[in-house]
N, C-alpha and C positions, 0 to 999 in steps of 0.2 A: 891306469890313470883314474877311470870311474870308481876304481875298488879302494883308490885312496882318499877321495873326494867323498865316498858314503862313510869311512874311517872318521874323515872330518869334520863331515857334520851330524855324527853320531856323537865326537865328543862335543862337541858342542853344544847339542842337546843337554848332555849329559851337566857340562859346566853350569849351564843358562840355568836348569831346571824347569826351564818354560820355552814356548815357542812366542813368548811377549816380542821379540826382536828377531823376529824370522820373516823374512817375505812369502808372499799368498803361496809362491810360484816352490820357494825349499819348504814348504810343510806339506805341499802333494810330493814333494819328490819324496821325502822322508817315508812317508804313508806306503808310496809302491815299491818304495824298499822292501815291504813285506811278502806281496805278490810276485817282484818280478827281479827274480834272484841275481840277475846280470847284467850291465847294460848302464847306458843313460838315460837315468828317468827324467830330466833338466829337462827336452824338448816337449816329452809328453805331458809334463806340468804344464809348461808353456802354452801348447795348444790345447788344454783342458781350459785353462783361462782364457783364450783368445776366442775359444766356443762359449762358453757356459759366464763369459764376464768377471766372477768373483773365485774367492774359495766358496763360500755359503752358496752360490751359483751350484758348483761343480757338487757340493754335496747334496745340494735339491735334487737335484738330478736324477730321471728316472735311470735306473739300468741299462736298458736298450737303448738310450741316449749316448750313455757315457761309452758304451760298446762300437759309436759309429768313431771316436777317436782312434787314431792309429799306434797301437803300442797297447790300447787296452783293451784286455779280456773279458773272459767270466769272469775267473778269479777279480780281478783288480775294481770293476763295475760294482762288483758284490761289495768289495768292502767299502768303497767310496759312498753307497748309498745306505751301509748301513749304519754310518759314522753318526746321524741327529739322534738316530731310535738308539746308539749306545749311548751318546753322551745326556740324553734325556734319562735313560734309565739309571746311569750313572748317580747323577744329580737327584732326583726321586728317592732313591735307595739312600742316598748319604743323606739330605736332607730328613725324610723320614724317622731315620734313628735315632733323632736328637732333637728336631726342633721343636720351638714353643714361638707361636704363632704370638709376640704381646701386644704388636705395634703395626701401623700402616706402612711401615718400611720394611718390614719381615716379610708380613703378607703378599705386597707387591713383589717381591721378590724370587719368595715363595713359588708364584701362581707364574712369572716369567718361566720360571723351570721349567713348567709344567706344558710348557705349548715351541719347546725347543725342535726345530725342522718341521710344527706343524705347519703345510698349504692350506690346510682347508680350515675354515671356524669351526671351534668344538666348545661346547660349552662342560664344564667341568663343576663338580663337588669336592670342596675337600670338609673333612668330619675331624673333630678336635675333642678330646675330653676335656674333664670343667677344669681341667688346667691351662686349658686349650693347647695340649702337644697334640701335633698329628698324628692320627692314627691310622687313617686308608686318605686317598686322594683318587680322583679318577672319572672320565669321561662318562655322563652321563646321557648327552647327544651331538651327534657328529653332524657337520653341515655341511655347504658350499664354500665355496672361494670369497663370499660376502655374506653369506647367512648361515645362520647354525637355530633353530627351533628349542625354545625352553617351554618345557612342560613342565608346571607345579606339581601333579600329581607323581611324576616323574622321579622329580627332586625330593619328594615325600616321601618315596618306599627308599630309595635310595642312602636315606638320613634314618630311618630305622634300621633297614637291614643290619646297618655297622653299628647303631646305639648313639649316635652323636648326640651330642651336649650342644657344643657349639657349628655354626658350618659359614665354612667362606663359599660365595659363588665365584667363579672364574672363567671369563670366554677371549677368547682370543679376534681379533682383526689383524687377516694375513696383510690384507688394503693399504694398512698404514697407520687407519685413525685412531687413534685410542677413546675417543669419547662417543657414552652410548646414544643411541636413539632412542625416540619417545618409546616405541615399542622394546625396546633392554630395558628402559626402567619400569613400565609398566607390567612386564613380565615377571621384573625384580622384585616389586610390590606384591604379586601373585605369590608368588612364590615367598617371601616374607610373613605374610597372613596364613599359609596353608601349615609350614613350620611352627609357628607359633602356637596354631590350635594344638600341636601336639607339644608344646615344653618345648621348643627348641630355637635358639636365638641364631638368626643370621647377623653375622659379626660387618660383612661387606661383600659386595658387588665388585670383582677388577677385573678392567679390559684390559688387556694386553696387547700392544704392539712389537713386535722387535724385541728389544731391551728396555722398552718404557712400560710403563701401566699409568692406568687411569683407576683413581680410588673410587664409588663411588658413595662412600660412609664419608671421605674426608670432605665429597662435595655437598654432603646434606641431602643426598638425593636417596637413601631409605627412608625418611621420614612419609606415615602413611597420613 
């Protein structure tokens, strides 16, 4: 019965193309299809959500969390938690190859990518040639669960080491809020001025929430 029911919702995957019309509960089943070769994975979805709240729950999730569920392993832990760090690097990789950063739509979108399953605020560089396509991206200080430290000098070596022409700032708020504090803009300012003495133009400032961003070039808030 269960080896007919993973048949069916294999093809079904297969038909969809997508899990757009799948419930939280059939795309953890789907998943431990890979770990756990036999069996009914339907309850242990079930009680992954009934612990952990969501799917994005259950993929936060440390390891040794997911290990106190019954039905799951090593195996099955490991790959549940390591589903954000692939689909970020997924995302990173594909985007990199191609984009061109022209507009406050791209960028925020862009920079969403770039903080997918992060907990903790991490403030980020990403570096552009004068075409402005990306060329590296990446965490230049890691922080707390409400603060992440931006250092100009930081951002300095950082935007030579790679050569950039152009550079987006980017920090995440796991919190919620996407709009900065007096101290993100003033840092933002910092770091705007330290760039500049060297040739190099900061394009924008985005907070990122979730699936939102906060611009802060659309809000007028680099102006020194």
């Amino acid at each position: 019965m269960h080896e007919g029911h993973r048949k069916r919702m294999k093809a079904r995957f297969k038909k969809e193309g997508s899990f757009e019309n799948f419930a939280q509960h059939e795309i953890l089943e789907m998943l431990l299809y890979s770990t756990i070769a036999r069996g009914n994975t339907n309850p242990i979805a079930h009680d992954l959500l009934t612990t952990f709240g969501s799917l994005a729950g259950v993929l936060d999730a440390d390891a040794e969390e997911l290990k106190s569920i019954k039905g799951i392993g090593e195996n099955s832990a490991f790959l549940l938690s390591m589903i954000p760090s692939l689909s970020q690097a997924y995302n990173k990789n594909k985007w990199e190859s191609r984009v061109m950063l022209g507009d406050t739509e791209s960028i925020g979108r862009y920079a969403i990518n770039q903080f997918i399953g992060k907990l903790h605020e991490e403030f980020h560089i990403i570096c552009m040639d004068t075409n402005r396509r990306v060329f590296y991206s990446g965490a230049v200080t890691k922080g707390t669960i409400d603060e992440v430290a931006i250092y100009p000098r930081l951002v300095v070596a950082e935007a030579l080491k790679h050569n950039a022409r152009y550079v987006v700032l980017a920090h995440n708020h796991p919190s919620g809020s996407i709009y900065p504090s007096e101290a993100d803009i003033k840092a933002t300012r910092a770091v705007i001025t330290a760039l500049e003495a060297i040739d190099m133009l900061v394009l924008d400032h985005v907070i990122v929430a979730g699936n939102s961003y906060y611009s802060m070039a659309e809000a007028s808030l680099l102006d020194l």
